[in-house]
PDB file with SEQRES, HELIX, SHEET and CRYST1 records, atoms N, CA, C and O in Angstrom:
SEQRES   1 A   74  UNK UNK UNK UNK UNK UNK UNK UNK UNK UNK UNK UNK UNK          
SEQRES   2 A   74  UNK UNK UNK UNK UNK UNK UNK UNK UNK UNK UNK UNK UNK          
SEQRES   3 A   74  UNK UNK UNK UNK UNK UNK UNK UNK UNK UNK UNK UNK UNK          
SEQRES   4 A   74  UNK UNK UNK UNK UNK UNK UNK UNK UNK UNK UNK UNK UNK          
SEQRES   5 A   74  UNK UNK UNK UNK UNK UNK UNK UNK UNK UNK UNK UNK UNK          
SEQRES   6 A   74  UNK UNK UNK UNK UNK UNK UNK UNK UNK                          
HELIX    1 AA1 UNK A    3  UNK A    6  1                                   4    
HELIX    2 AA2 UNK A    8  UNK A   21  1                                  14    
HELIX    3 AA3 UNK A   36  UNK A   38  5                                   3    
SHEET    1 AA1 2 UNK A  41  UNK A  46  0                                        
SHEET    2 AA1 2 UNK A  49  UNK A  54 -1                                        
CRYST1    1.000    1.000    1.000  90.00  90.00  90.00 P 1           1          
ATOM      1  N   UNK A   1     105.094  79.561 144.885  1.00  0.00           N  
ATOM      2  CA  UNK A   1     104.375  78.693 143.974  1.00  0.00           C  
ATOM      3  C   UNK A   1     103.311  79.479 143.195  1.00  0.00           C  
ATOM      4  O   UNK A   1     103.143  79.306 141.987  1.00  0.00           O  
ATOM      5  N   UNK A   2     102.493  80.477 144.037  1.00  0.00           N  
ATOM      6  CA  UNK A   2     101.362  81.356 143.210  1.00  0.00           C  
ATOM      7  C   UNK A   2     102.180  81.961 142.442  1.00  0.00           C  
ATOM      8  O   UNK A   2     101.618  82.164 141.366  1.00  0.00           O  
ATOM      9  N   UNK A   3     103.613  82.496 142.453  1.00  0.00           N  
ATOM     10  CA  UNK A   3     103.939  83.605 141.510  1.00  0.00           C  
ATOM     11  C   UNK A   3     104.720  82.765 140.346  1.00  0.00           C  
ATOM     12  O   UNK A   3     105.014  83.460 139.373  1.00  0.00           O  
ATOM     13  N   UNK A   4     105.079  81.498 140.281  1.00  0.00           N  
ATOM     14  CA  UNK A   4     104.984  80.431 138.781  1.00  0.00           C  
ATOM     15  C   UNK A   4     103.950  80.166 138.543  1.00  0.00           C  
ATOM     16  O   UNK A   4     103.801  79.555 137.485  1.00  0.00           O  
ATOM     17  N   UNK A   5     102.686  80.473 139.384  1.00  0.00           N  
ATOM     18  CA  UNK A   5     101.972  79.937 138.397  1.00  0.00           C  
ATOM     19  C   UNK A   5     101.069  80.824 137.353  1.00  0.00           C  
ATOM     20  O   UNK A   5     100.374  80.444 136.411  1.00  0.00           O  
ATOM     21  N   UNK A   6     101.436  82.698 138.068  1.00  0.00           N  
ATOM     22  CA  UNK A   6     101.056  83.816 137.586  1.00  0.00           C  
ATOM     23  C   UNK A   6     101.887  84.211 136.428  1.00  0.00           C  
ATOM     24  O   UNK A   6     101.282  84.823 135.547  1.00  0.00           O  
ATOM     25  N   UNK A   7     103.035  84.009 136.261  1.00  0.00           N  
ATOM     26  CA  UNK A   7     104.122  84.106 135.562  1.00  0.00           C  
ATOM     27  C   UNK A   7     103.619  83.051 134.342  1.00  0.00           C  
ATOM     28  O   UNK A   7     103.460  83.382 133.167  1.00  0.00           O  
ATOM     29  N   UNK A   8     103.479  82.162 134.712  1.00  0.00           N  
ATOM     30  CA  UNK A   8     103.421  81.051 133.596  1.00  0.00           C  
ATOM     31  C   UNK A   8     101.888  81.306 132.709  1.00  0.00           C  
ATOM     32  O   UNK A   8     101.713  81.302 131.490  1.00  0.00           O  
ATOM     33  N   UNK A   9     100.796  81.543 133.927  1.00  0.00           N  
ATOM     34  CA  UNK A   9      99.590  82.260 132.888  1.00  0.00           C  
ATOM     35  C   UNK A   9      99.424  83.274 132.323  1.00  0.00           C  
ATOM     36  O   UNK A   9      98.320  83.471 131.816  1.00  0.00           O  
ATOM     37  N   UNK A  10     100.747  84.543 132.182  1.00  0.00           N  
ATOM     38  CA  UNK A  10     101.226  85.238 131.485  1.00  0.00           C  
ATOM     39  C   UNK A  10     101.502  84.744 130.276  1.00  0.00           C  
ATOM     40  O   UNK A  10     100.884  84.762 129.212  1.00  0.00           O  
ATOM     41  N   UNK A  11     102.596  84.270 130.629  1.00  0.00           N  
ATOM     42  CA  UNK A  11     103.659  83.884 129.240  1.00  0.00           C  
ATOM     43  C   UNK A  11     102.488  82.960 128.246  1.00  0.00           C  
ATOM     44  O   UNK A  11     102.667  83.086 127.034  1.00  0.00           O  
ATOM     45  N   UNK A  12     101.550  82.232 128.595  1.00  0.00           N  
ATOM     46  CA  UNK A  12     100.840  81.384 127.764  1.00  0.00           C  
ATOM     47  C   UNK A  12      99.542  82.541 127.332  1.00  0.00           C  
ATOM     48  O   UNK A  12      98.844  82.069 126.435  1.00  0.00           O  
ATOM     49  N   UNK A  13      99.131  83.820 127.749  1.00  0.00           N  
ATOM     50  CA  UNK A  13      98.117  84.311 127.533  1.00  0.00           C  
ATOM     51  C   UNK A  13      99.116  85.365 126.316  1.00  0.00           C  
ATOM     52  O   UNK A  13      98.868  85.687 125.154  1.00  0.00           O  
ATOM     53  N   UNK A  14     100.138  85.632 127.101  1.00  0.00           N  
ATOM     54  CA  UNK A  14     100.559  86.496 125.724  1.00  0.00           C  
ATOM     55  C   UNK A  14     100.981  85.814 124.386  1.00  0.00           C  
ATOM     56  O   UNK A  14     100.866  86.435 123.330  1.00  0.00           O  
ATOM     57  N   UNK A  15     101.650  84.065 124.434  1.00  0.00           N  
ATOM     58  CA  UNK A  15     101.789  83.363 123.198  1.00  0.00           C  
ATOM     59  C   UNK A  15     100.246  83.334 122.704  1.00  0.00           C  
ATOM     60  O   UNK A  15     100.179  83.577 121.499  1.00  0.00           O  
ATOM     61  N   UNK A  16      98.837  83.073 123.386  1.00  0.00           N  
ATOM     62  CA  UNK A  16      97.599  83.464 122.328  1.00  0.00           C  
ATOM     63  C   UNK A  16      97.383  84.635 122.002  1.00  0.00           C  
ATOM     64  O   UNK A  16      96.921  84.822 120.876  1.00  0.00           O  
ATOM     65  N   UNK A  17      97.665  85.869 122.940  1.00  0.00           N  
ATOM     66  CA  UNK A  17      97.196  86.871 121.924  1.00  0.00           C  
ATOM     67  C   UNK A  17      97.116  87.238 120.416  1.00  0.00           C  
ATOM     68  O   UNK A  17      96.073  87.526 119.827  1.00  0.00           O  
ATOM     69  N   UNK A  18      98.234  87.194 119.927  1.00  0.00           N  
ATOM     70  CA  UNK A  18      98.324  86.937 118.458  1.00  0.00           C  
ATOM     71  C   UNK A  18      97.401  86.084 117.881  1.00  0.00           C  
ATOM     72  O   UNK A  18      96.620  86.475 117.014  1.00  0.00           O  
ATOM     73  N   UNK A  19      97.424  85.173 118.213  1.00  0.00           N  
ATOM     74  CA  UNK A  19      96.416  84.209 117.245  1.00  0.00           C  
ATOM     75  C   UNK A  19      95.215  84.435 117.398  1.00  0.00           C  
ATOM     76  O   UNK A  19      94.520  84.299 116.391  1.00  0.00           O  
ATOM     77  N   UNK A  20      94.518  84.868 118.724  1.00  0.00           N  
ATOM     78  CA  UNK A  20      92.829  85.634 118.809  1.00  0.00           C  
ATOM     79  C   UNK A  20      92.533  86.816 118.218  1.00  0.00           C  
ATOM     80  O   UNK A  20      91.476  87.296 117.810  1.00  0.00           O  
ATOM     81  N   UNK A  21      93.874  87.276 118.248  1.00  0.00           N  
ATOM     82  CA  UNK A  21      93.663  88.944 117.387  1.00  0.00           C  
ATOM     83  C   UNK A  21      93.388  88.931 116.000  1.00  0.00           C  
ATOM     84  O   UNK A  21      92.848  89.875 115.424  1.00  0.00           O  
ATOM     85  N   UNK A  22      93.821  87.670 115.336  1.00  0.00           N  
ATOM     86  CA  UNK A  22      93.954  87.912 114.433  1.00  0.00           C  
ATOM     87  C   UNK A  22      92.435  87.579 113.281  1.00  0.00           C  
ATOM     88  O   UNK A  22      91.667  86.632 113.450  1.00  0.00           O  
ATOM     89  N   UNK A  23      92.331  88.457 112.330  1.00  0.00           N  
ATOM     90  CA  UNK A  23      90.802  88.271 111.594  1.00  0.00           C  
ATOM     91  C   UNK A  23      91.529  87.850 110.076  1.00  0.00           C  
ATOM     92  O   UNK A  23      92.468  88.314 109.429  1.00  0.00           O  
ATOM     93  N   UNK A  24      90.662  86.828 109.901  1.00  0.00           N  
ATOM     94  CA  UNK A  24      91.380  86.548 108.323  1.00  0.00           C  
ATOM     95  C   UNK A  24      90.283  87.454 107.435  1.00  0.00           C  
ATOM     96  O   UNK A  24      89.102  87.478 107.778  1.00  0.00           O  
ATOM     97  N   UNK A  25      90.836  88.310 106.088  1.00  0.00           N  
ATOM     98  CA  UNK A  25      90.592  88.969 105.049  1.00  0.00           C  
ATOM     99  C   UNK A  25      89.397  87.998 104.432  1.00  0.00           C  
ATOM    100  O   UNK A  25      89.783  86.852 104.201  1.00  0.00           O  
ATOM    101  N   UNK A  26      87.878  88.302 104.100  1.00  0.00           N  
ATOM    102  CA  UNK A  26      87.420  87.798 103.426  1.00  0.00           C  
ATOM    103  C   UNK A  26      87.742  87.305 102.165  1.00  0.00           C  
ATOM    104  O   UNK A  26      88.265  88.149 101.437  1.00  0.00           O  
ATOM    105  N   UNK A  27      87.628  86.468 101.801  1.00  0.00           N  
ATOM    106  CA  UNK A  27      87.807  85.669 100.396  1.00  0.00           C  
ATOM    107  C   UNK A  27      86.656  86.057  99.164  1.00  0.00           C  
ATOM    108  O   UNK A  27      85.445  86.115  99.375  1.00  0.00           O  
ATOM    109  N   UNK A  28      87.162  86.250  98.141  1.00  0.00           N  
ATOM    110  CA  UNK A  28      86.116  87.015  96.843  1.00  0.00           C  
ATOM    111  C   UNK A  28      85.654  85.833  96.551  1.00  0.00           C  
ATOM    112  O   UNK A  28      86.560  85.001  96.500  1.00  0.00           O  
ATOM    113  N   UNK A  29      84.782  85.483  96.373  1.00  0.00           N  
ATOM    114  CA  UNK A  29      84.145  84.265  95.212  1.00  0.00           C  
ATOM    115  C   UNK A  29      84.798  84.767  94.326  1.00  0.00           C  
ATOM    116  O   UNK A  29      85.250  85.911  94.303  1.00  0.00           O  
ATOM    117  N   UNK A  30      84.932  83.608  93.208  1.00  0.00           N  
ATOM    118  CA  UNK A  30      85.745  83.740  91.874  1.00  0.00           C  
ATOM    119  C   UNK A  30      84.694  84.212  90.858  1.00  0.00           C  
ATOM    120  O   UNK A  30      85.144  84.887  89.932  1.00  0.00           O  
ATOM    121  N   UNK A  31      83.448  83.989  90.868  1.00  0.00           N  
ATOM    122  CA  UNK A  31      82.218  84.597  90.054  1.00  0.00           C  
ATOM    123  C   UNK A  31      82.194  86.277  90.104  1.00  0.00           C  
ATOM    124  O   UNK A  31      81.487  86.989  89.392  1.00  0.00           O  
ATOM    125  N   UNK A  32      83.060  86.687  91.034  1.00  0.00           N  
ATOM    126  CA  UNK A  32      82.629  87.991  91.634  1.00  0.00           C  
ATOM    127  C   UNK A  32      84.407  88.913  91.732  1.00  0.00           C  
ATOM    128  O   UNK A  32      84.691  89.976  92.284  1.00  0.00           O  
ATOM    129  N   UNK A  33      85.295  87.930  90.936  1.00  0.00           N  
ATOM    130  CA  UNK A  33      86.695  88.853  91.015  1.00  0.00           C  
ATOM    131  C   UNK A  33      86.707  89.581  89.450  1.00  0.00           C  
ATOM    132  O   UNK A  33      85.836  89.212  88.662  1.00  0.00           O  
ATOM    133  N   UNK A  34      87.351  90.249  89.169  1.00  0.00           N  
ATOM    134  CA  UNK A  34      87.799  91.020  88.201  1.00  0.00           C  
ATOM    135  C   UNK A  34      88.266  90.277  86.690  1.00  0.00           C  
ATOM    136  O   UNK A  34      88.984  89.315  86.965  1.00  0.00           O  
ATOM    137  N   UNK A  35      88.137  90.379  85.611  1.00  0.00           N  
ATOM    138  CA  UNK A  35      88.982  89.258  84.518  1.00  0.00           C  
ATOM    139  C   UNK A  35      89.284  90.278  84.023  1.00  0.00           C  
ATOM    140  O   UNK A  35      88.929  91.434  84.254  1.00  0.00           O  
ATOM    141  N   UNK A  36      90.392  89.577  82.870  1.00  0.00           N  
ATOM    142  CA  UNK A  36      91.093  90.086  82.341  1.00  0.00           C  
ATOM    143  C   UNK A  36      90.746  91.119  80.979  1.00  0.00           C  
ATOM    144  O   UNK A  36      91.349  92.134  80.631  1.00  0.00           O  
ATOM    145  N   UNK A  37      89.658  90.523  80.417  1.00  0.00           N  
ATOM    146  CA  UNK A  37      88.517  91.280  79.729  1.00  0.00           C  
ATOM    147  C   UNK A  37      88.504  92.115  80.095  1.00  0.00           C  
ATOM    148  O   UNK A  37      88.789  92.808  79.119  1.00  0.00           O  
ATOM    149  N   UNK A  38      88.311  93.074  81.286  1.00  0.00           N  
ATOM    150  CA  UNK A  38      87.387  94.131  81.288  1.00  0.00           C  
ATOM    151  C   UNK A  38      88.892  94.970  81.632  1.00  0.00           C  
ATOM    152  O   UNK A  38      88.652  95.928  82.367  1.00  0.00           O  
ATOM    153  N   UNK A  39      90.124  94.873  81.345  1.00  0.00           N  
ATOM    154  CA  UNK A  39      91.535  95.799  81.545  1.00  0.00           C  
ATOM    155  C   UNK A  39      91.660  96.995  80.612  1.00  0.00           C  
ATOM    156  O   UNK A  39      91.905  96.951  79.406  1.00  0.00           O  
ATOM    157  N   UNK A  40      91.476  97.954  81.285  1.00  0.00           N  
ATOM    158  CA  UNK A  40      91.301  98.900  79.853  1.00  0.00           C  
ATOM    159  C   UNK A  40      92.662  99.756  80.246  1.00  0.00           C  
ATOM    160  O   UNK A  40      93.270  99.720  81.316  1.00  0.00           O  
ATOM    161  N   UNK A  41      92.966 100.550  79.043  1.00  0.00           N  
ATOM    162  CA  UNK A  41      94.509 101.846  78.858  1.00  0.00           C  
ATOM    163  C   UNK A  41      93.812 103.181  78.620  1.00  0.00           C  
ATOM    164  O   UNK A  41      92.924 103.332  77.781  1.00  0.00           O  
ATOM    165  N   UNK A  42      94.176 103.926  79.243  1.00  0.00           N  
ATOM    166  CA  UNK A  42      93.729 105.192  78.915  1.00  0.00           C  
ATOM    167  C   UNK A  42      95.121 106.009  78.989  1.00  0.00           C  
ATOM    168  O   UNK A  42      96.128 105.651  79.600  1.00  0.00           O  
ATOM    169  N   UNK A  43      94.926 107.374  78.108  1.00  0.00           N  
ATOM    170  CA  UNK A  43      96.014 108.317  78.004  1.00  0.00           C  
ATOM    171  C   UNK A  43      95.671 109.961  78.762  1.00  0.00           C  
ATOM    172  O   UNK A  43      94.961 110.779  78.178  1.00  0.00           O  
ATOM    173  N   UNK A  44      96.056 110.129  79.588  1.00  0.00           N  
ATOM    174  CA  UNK A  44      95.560 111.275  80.357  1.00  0.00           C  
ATOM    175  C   UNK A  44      97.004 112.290  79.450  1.00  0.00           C  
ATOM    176  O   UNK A  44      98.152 111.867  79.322  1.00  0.00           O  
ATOM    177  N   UNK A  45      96.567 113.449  79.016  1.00  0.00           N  
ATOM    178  CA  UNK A  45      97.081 114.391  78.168  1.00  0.00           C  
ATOM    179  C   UNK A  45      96.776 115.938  78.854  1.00  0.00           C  
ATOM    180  O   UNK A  45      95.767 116.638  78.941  1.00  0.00           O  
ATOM    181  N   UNK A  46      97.720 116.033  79.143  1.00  0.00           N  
ATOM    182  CA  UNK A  46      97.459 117.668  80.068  1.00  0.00           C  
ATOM    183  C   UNK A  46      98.703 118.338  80.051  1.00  0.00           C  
ATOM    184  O   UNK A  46      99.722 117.661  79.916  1.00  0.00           O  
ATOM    185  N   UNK A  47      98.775 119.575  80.168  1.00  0.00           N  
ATOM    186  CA  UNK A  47      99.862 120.798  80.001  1.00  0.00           C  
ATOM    187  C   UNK A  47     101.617 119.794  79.726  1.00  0.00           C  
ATOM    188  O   UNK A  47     102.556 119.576  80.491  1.00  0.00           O  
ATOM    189  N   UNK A  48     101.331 119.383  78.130  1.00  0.00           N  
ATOM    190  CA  UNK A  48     102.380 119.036  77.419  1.00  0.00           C  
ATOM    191  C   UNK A  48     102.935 117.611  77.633  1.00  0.00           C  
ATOM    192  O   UNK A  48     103.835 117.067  76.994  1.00  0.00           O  
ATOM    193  N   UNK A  49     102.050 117.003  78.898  1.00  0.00           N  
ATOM    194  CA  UNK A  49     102.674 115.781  79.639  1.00  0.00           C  
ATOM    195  C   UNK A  49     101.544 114.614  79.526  1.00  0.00           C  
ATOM    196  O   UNK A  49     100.399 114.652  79.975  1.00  0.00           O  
ATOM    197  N   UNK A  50     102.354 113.276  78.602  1.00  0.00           N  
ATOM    198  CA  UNK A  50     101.524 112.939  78.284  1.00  0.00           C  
ATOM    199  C   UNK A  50     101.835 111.371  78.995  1.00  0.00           C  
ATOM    200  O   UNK A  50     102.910 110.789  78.842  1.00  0.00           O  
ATOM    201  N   UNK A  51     100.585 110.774  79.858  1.00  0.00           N  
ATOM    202  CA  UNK A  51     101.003 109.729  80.774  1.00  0.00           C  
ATOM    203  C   UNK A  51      99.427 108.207  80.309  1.00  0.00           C  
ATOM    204  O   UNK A  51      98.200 108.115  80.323  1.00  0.00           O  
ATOM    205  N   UNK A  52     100.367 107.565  80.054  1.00  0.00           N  
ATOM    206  CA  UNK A  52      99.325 105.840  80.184  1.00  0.00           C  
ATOM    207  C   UNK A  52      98.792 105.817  81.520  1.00  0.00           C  
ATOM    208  O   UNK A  52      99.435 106.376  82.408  1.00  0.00           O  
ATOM    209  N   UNK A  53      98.221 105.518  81.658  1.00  0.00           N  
ATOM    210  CA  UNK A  53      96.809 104.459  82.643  1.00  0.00           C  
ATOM    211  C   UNK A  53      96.405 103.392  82.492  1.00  0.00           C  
ATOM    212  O   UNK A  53      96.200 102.830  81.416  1.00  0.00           O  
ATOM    213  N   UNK A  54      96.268 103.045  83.393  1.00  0.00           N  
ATOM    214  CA  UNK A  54      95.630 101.665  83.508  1.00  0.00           C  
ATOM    215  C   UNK A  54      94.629 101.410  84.868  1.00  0.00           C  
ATOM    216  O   UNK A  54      94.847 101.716  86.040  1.00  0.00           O  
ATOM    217  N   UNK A  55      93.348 100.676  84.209  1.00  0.00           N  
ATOM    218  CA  UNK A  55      92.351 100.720  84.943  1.00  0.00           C  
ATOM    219  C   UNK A  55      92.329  99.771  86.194  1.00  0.00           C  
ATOM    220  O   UNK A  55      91.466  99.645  87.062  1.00  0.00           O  
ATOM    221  N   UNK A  56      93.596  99.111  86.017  1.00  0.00           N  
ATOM    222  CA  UNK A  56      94.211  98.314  87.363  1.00  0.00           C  
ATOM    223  C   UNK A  56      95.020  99.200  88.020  1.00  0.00           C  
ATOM    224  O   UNK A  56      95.721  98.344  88.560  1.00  0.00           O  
ATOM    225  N   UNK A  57      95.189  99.579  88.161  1.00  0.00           N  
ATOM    226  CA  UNK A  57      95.977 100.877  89.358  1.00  0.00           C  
ATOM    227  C   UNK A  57      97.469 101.129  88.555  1.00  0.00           C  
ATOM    228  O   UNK A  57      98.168 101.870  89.246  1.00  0.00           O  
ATOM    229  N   UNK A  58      98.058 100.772  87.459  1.00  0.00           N  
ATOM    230  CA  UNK A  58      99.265 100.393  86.779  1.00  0.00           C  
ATOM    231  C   UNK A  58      99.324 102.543  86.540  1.00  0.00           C  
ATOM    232  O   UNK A  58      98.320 103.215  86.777  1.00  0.00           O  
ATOM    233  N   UNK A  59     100.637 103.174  86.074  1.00  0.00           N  
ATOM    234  CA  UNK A  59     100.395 104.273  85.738  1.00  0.00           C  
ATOM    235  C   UNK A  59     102.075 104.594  85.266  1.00  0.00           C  
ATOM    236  O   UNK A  59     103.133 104.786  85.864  1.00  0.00           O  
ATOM    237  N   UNK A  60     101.653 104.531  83.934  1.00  0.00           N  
ATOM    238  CA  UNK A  60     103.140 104.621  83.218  1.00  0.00           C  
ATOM    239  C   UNK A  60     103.187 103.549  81.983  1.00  0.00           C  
ATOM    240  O   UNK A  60     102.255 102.758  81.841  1.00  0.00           O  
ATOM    241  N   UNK A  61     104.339 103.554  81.071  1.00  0.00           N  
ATOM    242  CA  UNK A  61     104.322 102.299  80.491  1.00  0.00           C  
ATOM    243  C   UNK A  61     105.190 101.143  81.238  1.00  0.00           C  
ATOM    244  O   UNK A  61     105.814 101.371  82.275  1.00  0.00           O  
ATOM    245  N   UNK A  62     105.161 100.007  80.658  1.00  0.00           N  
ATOM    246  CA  UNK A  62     106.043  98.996  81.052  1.00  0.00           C  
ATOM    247  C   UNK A  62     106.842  98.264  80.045  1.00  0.00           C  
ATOM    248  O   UNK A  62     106.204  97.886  79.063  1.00  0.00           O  
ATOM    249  N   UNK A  63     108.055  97.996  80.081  1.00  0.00           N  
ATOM    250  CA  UNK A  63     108.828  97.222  78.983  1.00  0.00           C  
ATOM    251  C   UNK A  63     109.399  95.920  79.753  1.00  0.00           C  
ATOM    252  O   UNK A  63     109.674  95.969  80.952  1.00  0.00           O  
ATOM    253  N   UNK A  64     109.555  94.757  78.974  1.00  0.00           N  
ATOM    254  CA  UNK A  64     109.466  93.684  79.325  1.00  0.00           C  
ATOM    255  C   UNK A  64     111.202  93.517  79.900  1.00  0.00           C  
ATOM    256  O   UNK A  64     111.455  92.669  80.756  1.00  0.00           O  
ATOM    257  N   UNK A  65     112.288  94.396  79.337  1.00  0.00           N  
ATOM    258  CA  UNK A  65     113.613  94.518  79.873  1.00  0.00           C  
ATOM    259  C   UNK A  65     113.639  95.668  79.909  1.00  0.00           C  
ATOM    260  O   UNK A  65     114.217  95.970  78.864  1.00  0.00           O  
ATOM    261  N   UNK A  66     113.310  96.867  80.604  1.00  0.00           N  
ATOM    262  CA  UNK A  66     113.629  98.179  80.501  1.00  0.00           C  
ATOM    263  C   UNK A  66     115.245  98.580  80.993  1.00  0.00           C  
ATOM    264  O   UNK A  66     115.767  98.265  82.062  1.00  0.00           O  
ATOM    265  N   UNK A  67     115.732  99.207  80.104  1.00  0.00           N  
ATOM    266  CA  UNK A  67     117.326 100.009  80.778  1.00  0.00           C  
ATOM    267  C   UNK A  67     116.931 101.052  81.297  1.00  0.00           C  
ATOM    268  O   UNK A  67     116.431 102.063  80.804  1.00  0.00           O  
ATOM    269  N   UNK A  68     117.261 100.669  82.691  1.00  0.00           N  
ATOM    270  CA  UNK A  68     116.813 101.637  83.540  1.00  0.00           C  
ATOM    271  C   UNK A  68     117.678 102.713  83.921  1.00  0.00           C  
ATOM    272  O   UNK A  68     117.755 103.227  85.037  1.00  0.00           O  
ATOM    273  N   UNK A  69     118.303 102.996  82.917  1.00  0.00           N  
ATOM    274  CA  UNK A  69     119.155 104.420  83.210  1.00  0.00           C  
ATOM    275  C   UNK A  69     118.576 105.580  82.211  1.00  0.00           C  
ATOM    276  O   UNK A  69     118.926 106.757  82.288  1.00  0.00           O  
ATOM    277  N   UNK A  70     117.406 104.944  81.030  1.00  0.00           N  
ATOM    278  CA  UNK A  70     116.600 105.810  81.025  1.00  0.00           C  
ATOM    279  C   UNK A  70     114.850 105.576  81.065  1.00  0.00           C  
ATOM    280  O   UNK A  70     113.900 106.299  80.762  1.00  0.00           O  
ATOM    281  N   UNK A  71     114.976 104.218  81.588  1.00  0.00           N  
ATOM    282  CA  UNK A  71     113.235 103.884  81.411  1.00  0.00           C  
ATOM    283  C   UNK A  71     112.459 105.173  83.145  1.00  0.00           C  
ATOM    284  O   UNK A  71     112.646 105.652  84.263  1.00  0.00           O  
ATOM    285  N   UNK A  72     111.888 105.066  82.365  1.00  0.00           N  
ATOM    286  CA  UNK A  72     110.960 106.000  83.479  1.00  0.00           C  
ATOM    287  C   UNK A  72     109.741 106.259  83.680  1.00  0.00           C  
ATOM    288  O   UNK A  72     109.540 107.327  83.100  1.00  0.00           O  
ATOM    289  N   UNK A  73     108.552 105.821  84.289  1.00  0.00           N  
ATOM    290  CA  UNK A  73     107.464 105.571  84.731  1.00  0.00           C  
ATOM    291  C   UNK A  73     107.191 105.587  85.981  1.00  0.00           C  
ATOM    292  O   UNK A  73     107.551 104.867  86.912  1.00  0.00           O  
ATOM    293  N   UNK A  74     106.164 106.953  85.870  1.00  0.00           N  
ATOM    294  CA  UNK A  74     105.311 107.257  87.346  1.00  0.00           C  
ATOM    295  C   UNK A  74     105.336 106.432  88.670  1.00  0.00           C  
ATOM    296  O   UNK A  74     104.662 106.794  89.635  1.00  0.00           O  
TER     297      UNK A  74                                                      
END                                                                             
């Protein structure tokens, strides 16, 4: 009888682990996220190779249907 009932406060301590472990990601206030305003392009130009930027992490151009047997971006 002690070893169902050791067994069983197993199985129910390991179904919570997950859920105590877990930390939810702070949330941004919306006063305090990024807009679309402030998106800037830059062209970085160095030994013959010339590549777009973007101040959102983006790096390359983008086409809205690219054929990708020759579109090509970083």
């Amino acid at each position: 009888m002690r070893c169902k009932r050791t067994i069983l406060l197993l199985v129910l301590a390991a179904a919570a682990a997950p859920v105590l472990g877990q930390d939810l990601e702070p949330v941004v206030p919306p006063e305090l996220r990024g807009k679309i305003d402030f998106e800037r392009e830059g062209v970085h130009d160095a030994n013959r190779i010339r590549t777009v930027f973007f101040n959102y992490g983006m790096v390359g151009d983008f086409e809205v249907n690219p054929d990708l047997s020759v579109f090509h971006s970083a």
